[in-house]
Each structure stands twice: as structure tokens, then as C-alpha cells.
C-alpha positions as CSV (number, residue, x, y, z in Angstrom):
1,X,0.0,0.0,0.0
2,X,1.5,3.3,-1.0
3,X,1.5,6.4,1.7
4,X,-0.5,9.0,1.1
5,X,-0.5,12.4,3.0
6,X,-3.9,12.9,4.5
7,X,-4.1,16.1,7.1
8,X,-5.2,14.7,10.2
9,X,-6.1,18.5,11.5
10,X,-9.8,17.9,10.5
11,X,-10.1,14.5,12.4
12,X,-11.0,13.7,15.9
13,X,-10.3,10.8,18.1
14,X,-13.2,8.3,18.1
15,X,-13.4,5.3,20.9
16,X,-16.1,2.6,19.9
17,X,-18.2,1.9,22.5
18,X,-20.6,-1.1,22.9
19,X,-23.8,-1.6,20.8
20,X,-21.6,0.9,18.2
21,X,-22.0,0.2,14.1
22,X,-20.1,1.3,11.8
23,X,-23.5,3.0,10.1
24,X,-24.1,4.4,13.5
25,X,-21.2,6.1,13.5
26,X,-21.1,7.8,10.6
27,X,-25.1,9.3,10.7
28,X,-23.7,10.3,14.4
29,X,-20.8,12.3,12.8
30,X,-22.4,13.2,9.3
31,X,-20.0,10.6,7.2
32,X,-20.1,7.6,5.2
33,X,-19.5,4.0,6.2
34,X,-16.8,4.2,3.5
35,X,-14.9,7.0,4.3
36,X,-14.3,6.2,7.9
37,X,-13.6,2.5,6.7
38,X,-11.0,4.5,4.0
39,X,-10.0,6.5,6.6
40,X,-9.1,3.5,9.2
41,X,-8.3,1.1,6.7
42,X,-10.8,-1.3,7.7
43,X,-11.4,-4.6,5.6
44,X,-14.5,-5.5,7.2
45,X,-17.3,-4.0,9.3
46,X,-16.5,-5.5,12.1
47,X,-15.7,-3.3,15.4
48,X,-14.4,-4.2,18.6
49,X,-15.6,-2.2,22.0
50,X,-11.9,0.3,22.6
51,X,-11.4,0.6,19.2
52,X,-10.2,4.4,18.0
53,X,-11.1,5.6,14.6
54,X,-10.3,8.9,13.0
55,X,-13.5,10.3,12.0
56,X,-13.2,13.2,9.8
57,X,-15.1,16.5,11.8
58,X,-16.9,17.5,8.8
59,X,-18.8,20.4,10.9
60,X,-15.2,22.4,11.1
61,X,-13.9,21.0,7.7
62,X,-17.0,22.7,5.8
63,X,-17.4,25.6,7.5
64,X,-13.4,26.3,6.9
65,X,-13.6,25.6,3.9
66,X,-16.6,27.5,2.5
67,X,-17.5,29.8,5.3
68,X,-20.8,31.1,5.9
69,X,-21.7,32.8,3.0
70,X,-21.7,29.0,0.8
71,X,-24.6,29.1,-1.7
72,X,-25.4,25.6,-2.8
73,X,-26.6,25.8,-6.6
74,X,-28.0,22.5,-6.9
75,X,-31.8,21.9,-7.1
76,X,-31.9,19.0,-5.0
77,X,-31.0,18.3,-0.9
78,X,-29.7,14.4,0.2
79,X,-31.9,12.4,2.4
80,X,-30.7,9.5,4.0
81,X,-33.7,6.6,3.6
82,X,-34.5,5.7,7.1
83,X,-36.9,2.5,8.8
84,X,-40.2,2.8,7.5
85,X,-39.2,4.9,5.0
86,X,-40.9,4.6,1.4
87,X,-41.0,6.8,-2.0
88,X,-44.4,7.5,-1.2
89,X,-43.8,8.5,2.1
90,X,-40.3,10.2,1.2
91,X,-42.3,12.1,-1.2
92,X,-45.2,13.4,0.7
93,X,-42.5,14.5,3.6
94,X,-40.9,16.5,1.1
95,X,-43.9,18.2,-1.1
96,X,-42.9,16.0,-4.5
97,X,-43.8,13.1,-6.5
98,X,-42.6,9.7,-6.4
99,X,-41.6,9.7,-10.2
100,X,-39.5,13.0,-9.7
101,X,-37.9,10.9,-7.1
102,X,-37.0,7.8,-9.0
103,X,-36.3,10.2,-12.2
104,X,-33.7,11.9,-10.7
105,X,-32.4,9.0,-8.6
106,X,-32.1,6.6,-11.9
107,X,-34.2,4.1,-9.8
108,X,-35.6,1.1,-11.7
109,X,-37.3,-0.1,-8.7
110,X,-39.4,0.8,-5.5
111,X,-37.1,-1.1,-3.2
112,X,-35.4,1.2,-0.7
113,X,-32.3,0.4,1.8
114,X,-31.9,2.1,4.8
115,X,-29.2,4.5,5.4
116,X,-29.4,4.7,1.4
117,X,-29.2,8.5,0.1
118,X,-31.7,9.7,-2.2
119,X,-31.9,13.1,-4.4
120,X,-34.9,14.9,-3.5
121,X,-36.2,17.7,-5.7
122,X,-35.8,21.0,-3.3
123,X,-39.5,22.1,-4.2
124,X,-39.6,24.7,-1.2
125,X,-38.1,28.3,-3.0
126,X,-36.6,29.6,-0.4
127,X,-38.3,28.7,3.1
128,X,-40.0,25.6,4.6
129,X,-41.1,24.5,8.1
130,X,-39.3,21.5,9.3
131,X,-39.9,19.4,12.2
132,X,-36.5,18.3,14.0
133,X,-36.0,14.5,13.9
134,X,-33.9,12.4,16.8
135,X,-30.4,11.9,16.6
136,X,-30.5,15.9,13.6
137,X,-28.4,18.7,14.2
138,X,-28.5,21.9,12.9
139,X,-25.1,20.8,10.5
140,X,-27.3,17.8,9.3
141,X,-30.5,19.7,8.9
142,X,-28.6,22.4,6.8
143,X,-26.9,19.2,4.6
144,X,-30.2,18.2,3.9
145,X,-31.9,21.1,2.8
146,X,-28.4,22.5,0.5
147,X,-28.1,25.8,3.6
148,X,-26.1,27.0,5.8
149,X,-26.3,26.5,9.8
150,X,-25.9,30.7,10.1
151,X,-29.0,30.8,7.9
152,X,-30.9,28.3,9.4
153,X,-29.9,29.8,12.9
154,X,-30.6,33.5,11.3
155,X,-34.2,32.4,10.2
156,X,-35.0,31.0,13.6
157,X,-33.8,34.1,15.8
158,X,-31.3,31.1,17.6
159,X,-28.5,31.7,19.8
160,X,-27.0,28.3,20.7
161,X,-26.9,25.3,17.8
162,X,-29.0,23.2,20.6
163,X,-32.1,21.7,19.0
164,X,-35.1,19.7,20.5
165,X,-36.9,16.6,19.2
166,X,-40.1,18.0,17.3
167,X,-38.6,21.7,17.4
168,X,-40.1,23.5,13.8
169,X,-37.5,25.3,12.2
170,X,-38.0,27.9,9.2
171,X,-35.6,26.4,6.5
């Protein structure tokens, strides 16, 4: 294997703990199971309780490198599929149609995966209400709707980045 210089700045210091998954890990800390198993050079998904991972901070590493003022110029957000989940549901959530959803996903079938990541049409113009989910922070809420946390904190008069289960936030 040939070395390759990654910057270790933007990484913290993760210690598995029991009942941790690799999929866990990476919704907790906005990643991918890939790129922590890149990252680690894992093999497998297999975890043992002690185990330390680098896990890319991706809160600091985008705001660095993009700042506030980022404008997103896609017509789309990322949602991550999630139990229970299905394009009919996904599509009422977000104000679209199932077709739009499998069009610009290139799906060929109705079958979702969870923890897959779907293109959803951003149909909204410039504000929606959201309801905040368990386990969302204002970094993953602002992924998934192609914003900013300073705008989403802006629109919602907040001081702190502290969120509450079932909290509606002006997107």
C-alpha cells in the first residue's frame, strides 16, 4: 500500500463503545460507512468495544472551507432513507412526487435500503417549516436542505446550535 498524505487536523479521536456500528457512527458524525472504513483502513465491518477511529469532523472542515456565506446551486437536498421509509412516504414528507424521485435518482425499482441517500427535488423556493427529527443537528438539517447553519440559525432568531426533538425550524 503506497502512503498517502492525508491532514489529520480535521479529524478527531473516536473510541467505539458497545452496541456501536459502523453505520451508527457515521449518521452520528455526518460521514459515510466508507470513508471512515477508507479512513481506518478497515477490511470489514466489524468493530471491537476500545477501538479508536479517526473520524473526519466535517462540521469544522466545511465551514473552513466554504464559510458562511456558501450558496449551494443544486436543485436538489440528500436524504438519508431511514426505517419505515418509502418513496411514497419520502415524497409526501418533502412536497414532490414519487416519479420526480425515482427520475432523478435513476431508480428502476421501488425497493429502498436504509441508510441509502436519495436526491430529493428541493421544491420549497426559499423557506420551509421543518420538524427536527432524533439523533439531527442543525449541521445535518442544513446538509439536507443545501443551507447553511448561520442561515438556518438567522431564520430561527437562535443563539446556541441546541435543538429539540419535534422543534419546527423555518428552513
Amino acid at each position: 500500500m503506497e502512503d498517502v498524505d492525508i491532514d489529520f487536523s480535521n479529524y478527531i479521536k473516536y473510541t467505539v463503545k458497545k452496541g456501536d456500528t459502523l453505520y451508527s457512527i457515521a449518521k452520528e458524525f455526518d460521514t459515510t460507512v466508507d470513508k471512515i472504513k477508507n479512513d481506518n483502513d478497515l477490511s470489514s465491518n466489524n468493530l471491537e468495544i476500545g477501538m479508536i477511529l479517526l473520524i473526519q469532523d466535517n462540521v469544522n472542515a466545511v465551514e473552513e472551507c466554504f464559510g458562511e456565506d456558501f450558496d449551494i446551486l443544486d436543485n436538489y437536498m440528500i436524504y438519508t432513507v431511514q426505517k419505515g421509509d418509502s418513496l411514497y412516504s419520502i415524497a409526501k414528507k418533502f412536497n414532490t412526487t414519487v416519479n420526480e424521485i425515482e427520475t432523478l435518482n435513476n431508480l428502476d425499482s421501488i425497493n429502498l435500503s436504509i441508510g441509502q441517500e436519495l436526491k430529493i427535488p428541493n421544491t420549497y423556493g426559499n423557506t420551509t417549516k421543518y420538524i427536527v427529527q432524533k439523533g439531527e443537528s442543525l449541521y445535518s438539517i442544513a446538509k439536507k436542505f443545501n443551507t447553511t447553519v448561520d442561515s438556518i440559525k438567522a431564520k430561527n432568531n437562535l443563539t446556541s446550535n441546541l435543538l429539540s426533538i419535534g422543534q419546527e425550524l423555518i428552513i
